[in-house]
C-alpha positions as CSV (number, residue, x, y, z in Angstrom):
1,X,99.5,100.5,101.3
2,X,99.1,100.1,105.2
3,X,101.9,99.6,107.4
4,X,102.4,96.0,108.8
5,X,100.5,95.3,111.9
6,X,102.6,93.3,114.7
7,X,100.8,90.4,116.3
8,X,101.7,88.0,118.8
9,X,100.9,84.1,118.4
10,X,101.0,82.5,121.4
11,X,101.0,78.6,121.4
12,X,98.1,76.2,121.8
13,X,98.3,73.2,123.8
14,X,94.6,72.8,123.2
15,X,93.3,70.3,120.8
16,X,89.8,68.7,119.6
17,X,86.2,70.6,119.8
18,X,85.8,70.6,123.0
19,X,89.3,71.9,124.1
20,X,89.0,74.7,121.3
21,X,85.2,75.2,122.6
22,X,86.7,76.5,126.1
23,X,89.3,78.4,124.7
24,X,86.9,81.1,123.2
25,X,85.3,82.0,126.3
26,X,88.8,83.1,127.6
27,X,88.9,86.1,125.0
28,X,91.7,83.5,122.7
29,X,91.0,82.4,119.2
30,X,91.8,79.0,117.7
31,X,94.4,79.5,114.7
32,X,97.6,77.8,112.8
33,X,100.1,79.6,111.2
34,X,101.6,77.8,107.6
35,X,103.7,78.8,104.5
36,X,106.2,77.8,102.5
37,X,108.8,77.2,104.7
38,X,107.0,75.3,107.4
39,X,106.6,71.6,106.6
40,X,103.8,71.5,108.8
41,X,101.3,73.7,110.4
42,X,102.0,75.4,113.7
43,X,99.0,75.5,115.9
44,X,98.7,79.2,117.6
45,X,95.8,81.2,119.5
46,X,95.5,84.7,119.1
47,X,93.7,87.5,121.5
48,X,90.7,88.3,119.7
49,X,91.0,91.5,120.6
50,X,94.0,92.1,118.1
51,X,91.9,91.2,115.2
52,X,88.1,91.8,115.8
53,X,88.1,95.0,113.9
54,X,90.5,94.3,110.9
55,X,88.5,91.1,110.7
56,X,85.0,93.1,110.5
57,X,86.2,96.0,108.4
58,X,85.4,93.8,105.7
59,X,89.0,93.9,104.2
60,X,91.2,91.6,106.0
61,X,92.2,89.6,103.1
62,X,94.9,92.3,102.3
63,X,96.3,93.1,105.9
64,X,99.8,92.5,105.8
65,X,101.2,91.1,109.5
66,X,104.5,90.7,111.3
67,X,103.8,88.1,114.0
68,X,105.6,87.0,116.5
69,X,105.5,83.2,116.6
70,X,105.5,80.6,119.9
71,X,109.3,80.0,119.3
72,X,110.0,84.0,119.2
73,X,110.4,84.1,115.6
74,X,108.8,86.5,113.5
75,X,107.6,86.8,110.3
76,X,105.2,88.4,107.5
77,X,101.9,86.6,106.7
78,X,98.2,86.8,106.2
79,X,95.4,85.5,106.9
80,X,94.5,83.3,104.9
81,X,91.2,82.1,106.0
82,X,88.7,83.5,108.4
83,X,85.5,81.2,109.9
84,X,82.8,82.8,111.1
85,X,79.7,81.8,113.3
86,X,77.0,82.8,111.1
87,X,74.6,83.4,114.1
88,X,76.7,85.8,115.8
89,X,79.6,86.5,114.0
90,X,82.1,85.7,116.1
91,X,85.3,84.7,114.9
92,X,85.7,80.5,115.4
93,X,89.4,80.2,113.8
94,X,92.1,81.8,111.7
95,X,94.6,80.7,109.3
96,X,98.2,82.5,109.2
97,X,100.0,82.4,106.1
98,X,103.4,82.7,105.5
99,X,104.5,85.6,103.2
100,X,108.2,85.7,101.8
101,X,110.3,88.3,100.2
102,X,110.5,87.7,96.5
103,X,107.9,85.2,96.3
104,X,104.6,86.5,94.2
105,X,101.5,85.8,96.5
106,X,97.6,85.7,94.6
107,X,95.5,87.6,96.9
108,X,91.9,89.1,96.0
109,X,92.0,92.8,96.8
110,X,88.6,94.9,96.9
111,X,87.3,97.2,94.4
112,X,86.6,100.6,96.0
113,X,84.5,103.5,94.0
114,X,85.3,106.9,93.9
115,X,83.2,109.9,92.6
116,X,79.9,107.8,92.1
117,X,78.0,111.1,93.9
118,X,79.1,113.4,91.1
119,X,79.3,110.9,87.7
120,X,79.0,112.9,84.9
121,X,76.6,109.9,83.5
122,X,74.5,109.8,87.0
123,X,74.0,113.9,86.7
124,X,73.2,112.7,82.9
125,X,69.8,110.5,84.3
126,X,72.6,107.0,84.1
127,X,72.8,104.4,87.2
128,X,76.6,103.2,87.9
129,X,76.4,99.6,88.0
130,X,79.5,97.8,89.6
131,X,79.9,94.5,88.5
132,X,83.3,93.4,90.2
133,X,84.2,94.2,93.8
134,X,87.4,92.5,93.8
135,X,90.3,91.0,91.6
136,X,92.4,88.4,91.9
137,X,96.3,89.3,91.3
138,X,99.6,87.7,91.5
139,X,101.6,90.7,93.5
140,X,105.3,90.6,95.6
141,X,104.1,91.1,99.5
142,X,105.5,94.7,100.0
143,X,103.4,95.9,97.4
144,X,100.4,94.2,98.0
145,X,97.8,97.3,98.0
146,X,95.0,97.3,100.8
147,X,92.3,97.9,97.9
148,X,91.8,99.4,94.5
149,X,90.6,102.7,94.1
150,X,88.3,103.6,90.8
151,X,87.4,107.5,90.5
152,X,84.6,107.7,88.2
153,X,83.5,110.9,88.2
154,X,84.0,111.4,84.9
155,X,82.5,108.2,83.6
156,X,80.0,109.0,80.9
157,X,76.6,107.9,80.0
158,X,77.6,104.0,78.1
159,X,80.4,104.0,79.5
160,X,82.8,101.9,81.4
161,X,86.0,100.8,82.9
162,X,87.6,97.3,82.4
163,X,90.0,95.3,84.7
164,X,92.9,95.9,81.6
165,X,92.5,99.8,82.9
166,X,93.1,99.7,86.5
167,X,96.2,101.4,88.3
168,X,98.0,98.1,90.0
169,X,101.1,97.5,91.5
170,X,104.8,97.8,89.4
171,X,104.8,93.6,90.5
172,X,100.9,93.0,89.9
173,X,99.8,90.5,87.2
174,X,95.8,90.0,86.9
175,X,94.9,86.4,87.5
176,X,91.8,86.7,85.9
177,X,90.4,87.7,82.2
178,X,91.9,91.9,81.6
179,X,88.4,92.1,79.0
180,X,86.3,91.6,82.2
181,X,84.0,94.9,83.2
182,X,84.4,96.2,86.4
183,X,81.6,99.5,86.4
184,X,79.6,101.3,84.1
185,X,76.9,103.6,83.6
186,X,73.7,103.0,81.8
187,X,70.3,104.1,82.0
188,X,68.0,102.8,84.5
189,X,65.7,99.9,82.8
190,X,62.2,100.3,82.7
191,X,60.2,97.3,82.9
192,X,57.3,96.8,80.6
193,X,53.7,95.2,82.5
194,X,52.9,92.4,80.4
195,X,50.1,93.0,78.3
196,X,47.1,90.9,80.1
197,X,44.7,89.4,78.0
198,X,40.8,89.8,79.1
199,X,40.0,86.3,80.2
200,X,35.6,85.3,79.2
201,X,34.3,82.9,81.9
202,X,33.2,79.7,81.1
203,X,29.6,80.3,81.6
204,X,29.7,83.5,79.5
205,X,31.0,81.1,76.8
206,X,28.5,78.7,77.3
207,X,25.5,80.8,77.3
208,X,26.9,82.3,74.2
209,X,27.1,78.7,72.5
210,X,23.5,78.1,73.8
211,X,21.9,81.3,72.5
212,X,23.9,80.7,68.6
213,X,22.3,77.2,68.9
214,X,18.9,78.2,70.1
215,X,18.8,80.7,67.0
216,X,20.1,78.3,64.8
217,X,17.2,75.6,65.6
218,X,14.6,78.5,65.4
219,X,16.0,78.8,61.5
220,X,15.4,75.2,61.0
């Protein structure tokens, strides 16, 4: 589990598209900050800088932060929501949300493979096929773990792991069905070429037809 990364909020006066539109430009991203204890949402901007890489390292869904707010109060949160322009990537807005002491959060935290390189079934002539890449868990915030690692270097030919055997936090409850696979290791599958049936043109049929007939009236 990472440490807590501290963040500053500053506040937005800035509102609609076109006021939000200019703010990006200025190196600021568009965000709010909510939770449980905030009635309603508090609108915030954040350097960009302070995020762009936790954003991109494809994680950021389990980043745990201690922000500063507008008002000079801090607390824990994470975010919560992340939109993206799809063009270029860039980061359009963030939503902050509130973590508290005590309180279970659901949060999907990745799947992360260990030992794939030296599988006992991949050395065997197997392929390990992962079939999740995250799960969803209920979990207290200061043991909410930045992923989940699988070592399956000893992972056999028909083999595999299910979400009921993963290592999770004392607090952790799955949110989602324990029978579920996560990775296993089969053989490659070998696809079969359909059988293709030799097609007769139509005039091969039809001079066929002809010559039976022709015989036929010659019999007559």
């Amino acid at each position: 589990m990472a440490d807590m990364v501290k963040l500053v909020l500053e506040a937005r006066n800035e509102k609609g598209k076109e006021a939000v539109k200019k703010l990006r430009p200025t190196g600021y991203i568009p965000a709010v900050f909510y939770g449980p204890e905030y009635k309603e949402s508090v609108p915030v901007k954040v350097k960009a800088s302070d995020i762009a890489a936790i954003v991109r390292s494809g994680h950021w869904e389990t980043v745990r932060f201690n922000v500063t707010l507008p008002d000079g109060k801090e607390e824990m949160c994470l975010m919560r929501d992340v939109q993206k322009n799809f063009l270029n990537d860039d980061i359009l807005h963030v939503d902050f949300f509130q973590l508290m002491r005590g309180r279970k959060v659901s949060i999907n935290v990745p799947i992360v493979l260990e030992g794939r390189e030296v599988c006992v079934g991949l050395k065997s002539g197997g392929v390990v096929e992962q079939l999740l890449y995250e799960v969803e868990i209920d979990v207290l915030p200061q043991e909410i773990p930045d992923s989940i690692v699988i070592n399956v270097k000893d992972l056999d030919l028909n083999e595999a792991i299910y979400l009921k055997e993963l290592s999770l936090p004392e607090s952790a409850e799955l949110l989602v069905d324990p029978e579920d696979m996560v990775v296993t290791v089969g053989l490659p599958k070998i696809e079969e070429e359909p059988e293709v049936e030799e097609e007769v043109a139509p005039g091969e049929v039809e001079v066929v037809a002809k010559g039976k007939a022709k015989e036929e009236e010659e019999e007559e």
